[in-house]
N, C-alpha and C positions, 0 to 999 in steps of 0.2 A: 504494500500500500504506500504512494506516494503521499504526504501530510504539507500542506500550504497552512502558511501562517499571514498574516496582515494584520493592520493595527491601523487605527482612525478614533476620531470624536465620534464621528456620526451624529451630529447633532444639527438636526434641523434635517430629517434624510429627505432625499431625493434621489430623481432618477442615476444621478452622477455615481451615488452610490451602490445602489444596486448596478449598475456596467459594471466596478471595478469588482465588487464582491463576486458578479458571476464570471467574469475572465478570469481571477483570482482562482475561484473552485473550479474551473478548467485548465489550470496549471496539475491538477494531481486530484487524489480521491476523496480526500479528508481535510476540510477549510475549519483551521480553526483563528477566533477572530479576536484579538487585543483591543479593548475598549479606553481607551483614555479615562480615568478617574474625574473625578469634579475639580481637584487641586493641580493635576496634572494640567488640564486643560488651561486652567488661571496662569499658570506659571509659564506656558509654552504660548499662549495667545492672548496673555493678558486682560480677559473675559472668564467668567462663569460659563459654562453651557446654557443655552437658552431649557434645556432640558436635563432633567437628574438623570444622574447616571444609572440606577434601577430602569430606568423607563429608555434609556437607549441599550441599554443590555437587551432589555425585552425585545424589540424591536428589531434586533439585527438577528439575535437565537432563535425568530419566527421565521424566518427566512428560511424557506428548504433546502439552500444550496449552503449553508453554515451549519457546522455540525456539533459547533462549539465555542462558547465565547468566556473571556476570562478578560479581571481587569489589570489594565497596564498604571500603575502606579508611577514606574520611572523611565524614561528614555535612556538611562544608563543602563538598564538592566536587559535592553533587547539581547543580548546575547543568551545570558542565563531564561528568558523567555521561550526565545527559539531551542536550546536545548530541553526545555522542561519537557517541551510538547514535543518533542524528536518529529520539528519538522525539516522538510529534506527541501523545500521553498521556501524564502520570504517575496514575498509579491509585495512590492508600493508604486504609486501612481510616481508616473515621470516627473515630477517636479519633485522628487525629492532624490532625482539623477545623484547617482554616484558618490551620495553618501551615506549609504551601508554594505559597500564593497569589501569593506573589511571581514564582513564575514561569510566572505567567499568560501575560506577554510575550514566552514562546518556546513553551509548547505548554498543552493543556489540563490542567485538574487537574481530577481527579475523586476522590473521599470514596464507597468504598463501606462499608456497615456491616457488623462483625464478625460472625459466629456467634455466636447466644445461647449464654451459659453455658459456653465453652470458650476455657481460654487456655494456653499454656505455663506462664506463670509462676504457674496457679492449680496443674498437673500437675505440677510439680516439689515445690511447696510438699504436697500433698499425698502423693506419693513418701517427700518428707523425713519427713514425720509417722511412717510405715508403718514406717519403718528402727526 
């Protein structure tokens, strides 16, 4: 069994998300999915989640094509993450090119690219305007 692993906020889902999660679970058999924490999120984008993190866990484990989700507490710890789950993929969207190559020497990385034209943090921003 080949095991994909990937990691996001998810917060605010859309279709952007579901593309990368099913390209993702077609890298290999078994997608398992790193959620960003509530604090995590603060510290890496300067914001809250517009949603708790129970309620975006929920929401990506409903997903048929994710087999399994766990929460990502630290960006230091992707390694010891991707070992935990002995996956043999990490998959992250192309804008975050070539900085997780380091861990070449435990499984593959793969750079899928984004959905045109759709991002959360463009849907917030846009949200914000509307108020």
């Amino acid at each position: 069994m080949r095991k994909v692993i990937t990691f996001g906020t998810f917060d605010v889902f859309h279709v952007g998300h579901i593309n990368i999660l099913k390209r993702a679970r077609a890298q290999g058999d078994h997608l398992t999915v790193g959620i960003s924490s509530d604090e995590l999120n603060q510290s890496k984008k300067g914001r809250a989640p517009v949603y708790p993190l129970s309620s975006r866990m929920e929401i990506i484990q409903s997903l048929r094509f994710v087999d399994a989700v766990f929460v990502e507490e630290s960006l230091e710890k992707k390694r010891e993450y991707i070992q935990q789950h002995n996956a043999d993929v990490l998959v992250m969207g192309n804008d975050w090119e070539g900085r997780f190559d380091e861990f070449n020497d435990i499984c593959e990385v793969v750079y899928l690219p984004r959905t045109p034209s759709i991002s959360t943090t463009e849907i917030i921003e846009v949200i914000r305007e509307v108020k």
